[in-house]
C-alpha positions in Angstrom: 6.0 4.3 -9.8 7.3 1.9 -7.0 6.3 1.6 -3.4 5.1 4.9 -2.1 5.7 4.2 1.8 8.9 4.2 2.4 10.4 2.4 5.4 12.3 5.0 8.1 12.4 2.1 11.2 12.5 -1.3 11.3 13.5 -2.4 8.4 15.1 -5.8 9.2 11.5 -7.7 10.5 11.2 -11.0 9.4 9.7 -10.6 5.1 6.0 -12.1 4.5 5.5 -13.3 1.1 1.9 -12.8 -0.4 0.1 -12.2 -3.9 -1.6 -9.4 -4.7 -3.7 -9.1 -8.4 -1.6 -12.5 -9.3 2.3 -10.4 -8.8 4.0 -11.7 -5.8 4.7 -9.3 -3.4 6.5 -9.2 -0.1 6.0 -7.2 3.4 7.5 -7.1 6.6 5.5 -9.2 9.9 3.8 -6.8 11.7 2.8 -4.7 8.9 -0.8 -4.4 8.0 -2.2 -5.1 4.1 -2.1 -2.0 3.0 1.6 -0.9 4.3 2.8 -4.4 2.8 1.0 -2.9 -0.7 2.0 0.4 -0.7 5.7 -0.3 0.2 5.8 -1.9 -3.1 3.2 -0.3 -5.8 1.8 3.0 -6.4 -1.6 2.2 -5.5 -4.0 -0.1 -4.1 -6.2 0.1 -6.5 -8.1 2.3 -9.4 -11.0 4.4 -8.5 -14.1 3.5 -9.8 -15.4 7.1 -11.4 -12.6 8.2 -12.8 -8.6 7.2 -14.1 -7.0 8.1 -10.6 -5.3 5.5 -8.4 -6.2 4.8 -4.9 -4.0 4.1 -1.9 -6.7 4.4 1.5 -8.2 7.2 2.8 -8.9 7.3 6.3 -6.5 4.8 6.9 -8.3 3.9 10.5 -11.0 1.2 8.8 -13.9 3.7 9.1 -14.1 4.9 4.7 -14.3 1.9 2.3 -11.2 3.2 0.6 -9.0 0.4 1.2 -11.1 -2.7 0.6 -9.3 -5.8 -0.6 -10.5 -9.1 -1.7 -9.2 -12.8 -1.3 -9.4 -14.8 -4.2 -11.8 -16.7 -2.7 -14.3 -13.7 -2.4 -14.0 -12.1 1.3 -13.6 -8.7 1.3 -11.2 -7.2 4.3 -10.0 -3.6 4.9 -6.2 -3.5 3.9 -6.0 -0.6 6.2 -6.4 -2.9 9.7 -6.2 -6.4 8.0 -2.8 -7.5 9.5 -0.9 -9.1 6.9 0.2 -13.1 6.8 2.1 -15.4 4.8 0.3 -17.1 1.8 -2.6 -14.5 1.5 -4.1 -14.2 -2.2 -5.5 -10.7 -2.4 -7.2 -8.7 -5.4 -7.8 -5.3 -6.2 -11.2 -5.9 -8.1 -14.1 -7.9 -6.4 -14.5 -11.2 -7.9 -17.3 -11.9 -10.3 -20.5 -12.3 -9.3 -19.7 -10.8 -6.1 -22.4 -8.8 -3.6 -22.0 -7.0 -0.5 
């Protein structure tokens, strides 16, 4: 499956390139995290009980639905995150990671 948001407006901003589970991946500025994901995959990420994908939930930052990492280990909410040039962003929490 490709992107699942599909763009209706404004579809000639200014492209941000960023990674995303090591795939280089591109949105527009002025998107958030998650619109810049879901314009180009399926999903954000598996669920953790069961084989379903996952693409946000409340979409408003209030469920954990949408949580993102940076390589470096900070967690952010893709949902309200607004997205920027050079970010490196996983799906999974890194190793050894805690709350």
């Amino acid at each position: 499956m490709t992107g699942r948001v599909q763009r209706l407006t404004a579809v000639t901003r200014p492209k941000i390139e960023f990674l995303f589970d090591g795939q280089p991946l591109s949105g527009q500025q002025g998107d958030t995290i998650l619109t810049a994901i879901l314009s180009n995959r399926g999903a954000l990420r598996a669920a953790e009980f069961g084989p379903e994908q996952r693409a946000g939930f409340c979409l408003m930052g209030a469920c954990q639905d949408c949580w993102v990492w940076r390589e470096e280990g900070a967690r952010l909410r893709a949902c309200s995150t607004q997205l920027h040039a050079g970010l490196r962003l996983r799906s999974k929490a890194p190793d050894g990671w805690l709350s």
